[in-house]
C-alpha positions as CSV (number, residue, x, y, z in Angstrom):
1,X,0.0,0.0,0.0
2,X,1.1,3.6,-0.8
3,X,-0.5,6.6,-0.7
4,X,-0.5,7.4,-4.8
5,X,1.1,4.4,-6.4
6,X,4.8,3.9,-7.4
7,X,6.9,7.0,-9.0
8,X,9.8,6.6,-11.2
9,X,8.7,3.1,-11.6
10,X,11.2,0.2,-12.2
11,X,10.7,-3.6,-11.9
12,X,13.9,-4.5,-10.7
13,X,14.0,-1.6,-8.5
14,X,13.3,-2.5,-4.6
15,X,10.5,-0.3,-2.9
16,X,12.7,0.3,-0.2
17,X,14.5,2.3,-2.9
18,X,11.5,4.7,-3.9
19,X,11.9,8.4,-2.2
20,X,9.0,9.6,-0.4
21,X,7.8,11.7,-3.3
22,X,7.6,8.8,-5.7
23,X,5.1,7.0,-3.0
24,X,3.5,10.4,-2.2
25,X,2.8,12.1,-5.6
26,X,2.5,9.8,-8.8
27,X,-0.8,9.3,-10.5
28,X,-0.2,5.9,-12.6
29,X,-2.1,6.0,-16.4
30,X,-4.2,3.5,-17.1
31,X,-2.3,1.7,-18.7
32,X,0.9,1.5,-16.4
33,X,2.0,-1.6,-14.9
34,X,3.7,-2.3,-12.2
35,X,4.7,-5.7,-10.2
36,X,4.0,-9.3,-11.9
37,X,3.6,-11.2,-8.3
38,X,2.4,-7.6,-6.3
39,X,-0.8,-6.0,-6.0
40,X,0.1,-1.7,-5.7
41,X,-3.2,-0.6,-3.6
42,X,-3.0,2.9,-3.3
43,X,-5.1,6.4,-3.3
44,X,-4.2,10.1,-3.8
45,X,-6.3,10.2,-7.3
46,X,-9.9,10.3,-7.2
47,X,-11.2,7.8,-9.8
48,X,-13.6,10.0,-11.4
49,X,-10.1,11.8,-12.8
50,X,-9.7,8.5,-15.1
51,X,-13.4,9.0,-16.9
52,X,-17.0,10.0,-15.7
53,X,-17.2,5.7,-16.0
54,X,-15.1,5.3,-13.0
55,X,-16.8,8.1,-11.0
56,X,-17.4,6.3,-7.4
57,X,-16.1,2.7,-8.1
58,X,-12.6,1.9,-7.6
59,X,-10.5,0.9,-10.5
60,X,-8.7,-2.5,-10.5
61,X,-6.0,-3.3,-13.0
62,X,-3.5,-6.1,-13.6
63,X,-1.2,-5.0,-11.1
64,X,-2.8,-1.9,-9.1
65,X,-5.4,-0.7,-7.6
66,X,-6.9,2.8,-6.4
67,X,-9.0,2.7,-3.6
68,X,-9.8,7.1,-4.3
69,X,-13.5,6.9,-5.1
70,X,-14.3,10.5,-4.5
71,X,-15.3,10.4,-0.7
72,X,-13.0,13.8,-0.7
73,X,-14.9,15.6,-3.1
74,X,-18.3,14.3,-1.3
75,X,-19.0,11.0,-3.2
76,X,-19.5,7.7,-1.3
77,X,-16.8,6.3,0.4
78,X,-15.7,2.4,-0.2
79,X,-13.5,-0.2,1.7
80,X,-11.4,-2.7,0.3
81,X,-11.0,-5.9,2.2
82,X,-7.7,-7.2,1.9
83,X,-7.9,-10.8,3.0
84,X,-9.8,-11.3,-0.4
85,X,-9.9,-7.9,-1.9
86,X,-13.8,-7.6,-1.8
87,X,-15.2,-3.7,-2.7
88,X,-17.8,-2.4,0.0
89,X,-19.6,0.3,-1.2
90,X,-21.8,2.6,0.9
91,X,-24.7,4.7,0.8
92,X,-24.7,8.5,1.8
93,X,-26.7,6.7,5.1
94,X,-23.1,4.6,5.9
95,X,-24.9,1.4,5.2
96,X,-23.3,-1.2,2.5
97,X,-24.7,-1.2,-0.6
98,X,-24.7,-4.5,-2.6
């Protein structure tokens, strides 16, 4: 887990390597990958910022995941279970949504 993914990205580089500003600051594209045997969770960047289609849902991909589904700009917040990675999505009443 990091707060906004992994800056200055490099496979064979270790993550006690990366600089606080590379854990802090980065906003991965679509399309970046990261780890083959690691799943990055991370927030920092509001999903909405990746397409209208994400607005409120977090986005999973083959090797991240970010968790920022707008609760800072007054959407609904979610909680990712990380035993089994299970979304939980709630209402603007706190209660899970199915």
């Amino acid at each position: 887990m990091t707060h906004s993914g992994l800056g200055s990205f490099q496979k064979d580089k270790k993550l006690s390597e990366y600089s606080s500003a590379d854990l802090l600051w980065n906003r991965p594209s679509l399309t970046e990958d990261y780890f083959d045997d690691v799943t990055v969770v991370f927030g920092h960047t509001p999903t909405v910022y990746y397409g209208e289609n994400f607005k409120g849902k977090a986005i999973k991909t083959d090797t991240w995941i970010d968790v920022d589904v707008g609760a800072g700009l007054g959407l609904n917040p979610m909680l990712l279970r990380l035993d089994d990675m299970k979304e939980f999505y709630f209402d603007e009443n706190m209660e899970i949504v199915e």
